[in-house]
C-alpha positions in Angstrom: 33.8 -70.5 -3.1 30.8 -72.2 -4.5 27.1 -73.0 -4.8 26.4 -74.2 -1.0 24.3 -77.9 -2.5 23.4 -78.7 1.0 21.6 -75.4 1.5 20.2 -75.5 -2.0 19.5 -79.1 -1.9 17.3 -78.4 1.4 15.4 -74.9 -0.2 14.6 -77.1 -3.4 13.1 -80.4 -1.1 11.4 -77.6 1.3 9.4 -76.2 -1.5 8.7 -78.7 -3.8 11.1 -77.9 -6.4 13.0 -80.7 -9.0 16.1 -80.2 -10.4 18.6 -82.3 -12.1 22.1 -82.5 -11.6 22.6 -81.0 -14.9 20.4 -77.8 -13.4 22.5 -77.5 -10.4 25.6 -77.8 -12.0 24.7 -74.9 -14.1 23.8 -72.6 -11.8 27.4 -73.6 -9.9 29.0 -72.6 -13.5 26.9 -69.3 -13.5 27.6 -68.5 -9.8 31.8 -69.2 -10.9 31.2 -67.0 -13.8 29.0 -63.8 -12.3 32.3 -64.2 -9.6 35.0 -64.0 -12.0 33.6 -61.3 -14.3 32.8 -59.1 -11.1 37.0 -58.7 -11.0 36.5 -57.0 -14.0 33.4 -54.6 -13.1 30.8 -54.4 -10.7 27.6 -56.9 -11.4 27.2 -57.5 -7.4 28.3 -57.0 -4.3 27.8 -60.4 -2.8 30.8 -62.6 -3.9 30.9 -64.5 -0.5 29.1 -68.0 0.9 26.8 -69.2 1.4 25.3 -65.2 0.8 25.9 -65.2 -2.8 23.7 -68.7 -3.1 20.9 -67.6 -0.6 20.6 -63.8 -1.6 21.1 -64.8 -5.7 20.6 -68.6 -6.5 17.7 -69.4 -3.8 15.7 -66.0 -3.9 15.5 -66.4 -7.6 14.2 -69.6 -7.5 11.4 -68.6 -5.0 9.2 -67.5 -7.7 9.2 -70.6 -9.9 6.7 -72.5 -9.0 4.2 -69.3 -9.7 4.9 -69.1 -13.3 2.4 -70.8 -15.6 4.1 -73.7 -17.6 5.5 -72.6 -21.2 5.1 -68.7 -20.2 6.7 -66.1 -22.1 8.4 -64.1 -19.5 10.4 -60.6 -19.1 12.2 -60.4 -16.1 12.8 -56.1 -15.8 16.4 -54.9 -14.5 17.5 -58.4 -14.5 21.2 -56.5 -13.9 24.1 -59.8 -13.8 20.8 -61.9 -14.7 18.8 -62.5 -11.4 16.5 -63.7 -11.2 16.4 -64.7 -15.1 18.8 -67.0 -15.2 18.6 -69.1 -12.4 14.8 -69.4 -13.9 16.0 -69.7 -16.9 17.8 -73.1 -16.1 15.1 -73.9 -14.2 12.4 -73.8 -16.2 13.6 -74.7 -19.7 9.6 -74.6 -20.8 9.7 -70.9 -20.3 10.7 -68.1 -23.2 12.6 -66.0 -21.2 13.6 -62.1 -22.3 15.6 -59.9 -19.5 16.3 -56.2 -20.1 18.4 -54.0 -18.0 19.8 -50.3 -19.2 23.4 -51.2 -18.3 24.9 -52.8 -21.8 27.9 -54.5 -20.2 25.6 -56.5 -18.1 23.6 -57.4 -20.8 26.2 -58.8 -22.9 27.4 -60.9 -19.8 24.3 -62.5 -19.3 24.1 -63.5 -23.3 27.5 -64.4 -22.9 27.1 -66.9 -20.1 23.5 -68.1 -21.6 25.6 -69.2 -24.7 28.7 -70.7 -22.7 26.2 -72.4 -20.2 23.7 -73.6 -23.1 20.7 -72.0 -21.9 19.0 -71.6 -24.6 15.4 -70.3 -23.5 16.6 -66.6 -22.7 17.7 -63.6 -24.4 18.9 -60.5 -22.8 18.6 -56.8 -24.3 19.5 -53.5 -23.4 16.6 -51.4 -22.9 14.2 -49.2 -20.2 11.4 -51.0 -19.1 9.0 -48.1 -20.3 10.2 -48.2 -23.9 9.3 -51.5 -24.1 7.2 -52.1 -27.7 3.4 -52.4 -26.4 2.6 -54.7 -29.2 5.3 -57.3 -27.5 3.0 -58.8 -24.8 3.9 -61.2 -22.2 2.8 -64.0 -20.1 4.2 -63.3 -17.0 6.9 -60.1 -16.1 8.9 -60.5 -13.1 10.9 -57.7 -10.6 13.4 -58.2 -7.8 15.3 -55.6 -6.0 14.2 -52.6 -9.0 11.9 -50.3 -7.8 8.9 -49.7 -5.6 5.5 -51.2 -6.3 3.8 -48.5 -8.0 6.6 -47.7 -10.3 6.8 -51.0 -11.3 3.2 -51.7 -11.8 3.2 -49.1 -14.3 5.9 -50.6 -16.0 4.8 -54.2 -15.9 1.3 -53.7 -16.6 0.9 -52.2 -20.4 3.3 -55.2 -21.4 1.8 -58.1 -20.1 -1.2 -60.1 -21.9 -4.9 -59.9 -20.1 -5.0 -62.4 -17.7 -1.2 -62.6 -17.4 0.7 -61.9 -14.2 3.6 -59.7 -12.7 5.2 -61.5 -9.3 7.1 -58.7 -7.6 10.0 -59.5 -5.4 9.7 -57.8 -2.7 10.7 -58.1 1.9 7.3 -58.0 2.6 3.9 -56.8 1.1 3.9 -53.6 2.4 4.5 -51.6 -0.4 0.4 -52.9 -1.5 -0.8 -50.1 0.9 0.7 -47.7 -1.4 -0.3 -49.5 -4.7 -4.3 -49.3 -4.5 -4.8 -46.9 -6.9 -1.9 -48.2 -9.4 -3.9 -51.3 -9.9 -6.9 -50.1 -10.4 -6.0 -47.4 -13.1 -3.5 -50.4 -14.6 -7.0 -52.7 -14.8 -5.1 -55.2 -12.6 -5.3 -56.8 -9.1 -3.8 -58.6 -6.7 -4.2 -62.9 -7.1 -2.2 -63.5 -4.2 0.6 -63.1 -1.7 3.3 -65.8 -0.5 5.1 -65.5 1.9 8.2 -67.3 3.0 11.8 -67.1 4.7 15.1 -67.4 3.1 17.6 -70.1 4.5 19.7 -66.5 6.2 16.3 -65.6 7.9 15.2 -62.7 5.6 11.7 -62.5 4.5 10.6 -62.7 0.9 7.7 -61.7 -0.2 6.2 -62.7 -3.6 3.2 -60.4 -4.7 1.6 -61.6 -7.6 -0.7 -59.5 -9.8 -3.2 -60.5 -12.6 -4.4 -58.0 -15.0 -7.7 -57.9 -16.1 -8.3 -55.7 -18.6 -6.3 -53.6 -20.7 -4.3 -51.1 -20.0 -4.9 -47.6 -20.9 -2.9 -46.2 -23.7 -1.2 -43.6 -22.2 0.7 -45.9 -19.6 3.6 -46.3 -19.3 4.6 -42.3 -19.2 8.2 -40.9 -19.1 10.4 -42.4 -16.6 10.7 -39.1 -15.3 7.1 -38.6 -14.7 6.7 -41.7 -13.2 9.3 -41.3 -10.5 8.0 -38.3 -9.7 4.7 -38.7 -9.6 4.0 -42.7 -9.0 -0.3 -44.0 -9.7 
């Protein structure tokens, strides 16, 4: 077991991103750490190499250099802390909040944010729609939470004008479905980037700016939003 350097060393050179040794040794210690809590309970199934750096460490890291410097970010469902804390070691410039509805989660990714010192993130236990309005953001980032509309509606109402959401997503399919969620959200789409992930899956980064404010009644009930998506 462990972080595969070669494989991270390569994604890092291939895409222009820096770290230090200090960077990639944390992420080792948080990769030991997600690995040894999941004997406990359930924050992943992939627990093997090199998966576990690919489909965690790497994909995380894909979206870093599309967040403005010294951002205020929320990353929504961040679950065991993906991608928020790889980004979080990252990008020690950013102010990083992650929220996910499952407590136990929660408390390990403040616990290993403290152990690691990572001190740029903070990790709460709430729903993405009960989010205080007057708590804007820079930039709100998704992976592997829900589909496109849903999400917009989420992101949208809690991220400053001219701010952006990057969704995680395969591909940018789901934006065929999304036309009329970004309109009624006053936001649109700044661009798409597309790449493949050293395993050969596809990533797809959307990136959305908003442009205006969002109308009051947004977001609506979970509930309602599921069932009825913009």
């Amino acid at each position: 077991m462990g972080l595969q350097i070669d494989i991270l060393n390569k994604f890092l050179k291939d895409n222009n991103i820096t770290l230090n040794s200090t960077q990639i040794e944390k992420l080792f210690q948080f990769e030991e750490k997600v690995i040894e809590t999941n004997e406990k309970f359930n924050l992943t199934n992939i627990t093997t190499e090199p998966d576990f750096t690919i489909k965690h460490i790497i994909d995380s890291l894909v979206g870093i250099p599309h967040i403005p410097e010294g951002a205020k970010l929320l990353d929504i469902g961040t679950g065991a802390g993906f991608p928020s804390m790889p980004i979080a070691i990252s990008r020690p410039d950013l102010k990083i909040e992650a929220i996910d509805s499952t407590e136990k989660k929660i408390g390990f990714v403040n616990q290993s944010a403290k152990e690691l010192g990572v001190s740029n993130i903070k990790a709460i236990s709430i729903r993405a729609e009960e989010m205080p309005k007057d708590n804007k953001y820079d930039c709100v980032v998704a992976r592997a939470v829900a589909a496109l509309p849903i999400l917009l509606e989420l992101a949208m109402p809690i991220i400053n004008v001219g701010g952006l959401f990057i969704a995680y997503k395969a591909t940018e399919d789901e934006l065929k479905d999304s036309a009329n969620a970004l309109k009624v959200l006053n936001s649109k789409v700044e661009k798409t980037v597309s790449l493949t992930l050293p395993n050969g899956d596809n990533r797809c980064l959307i990136i959305i700016k908003k442009l205006g404010e969002t109308p009051n009644k947004y977001p609506r009930n979970y509930s309602q939003i599921k069932k009825k998506p913009l």
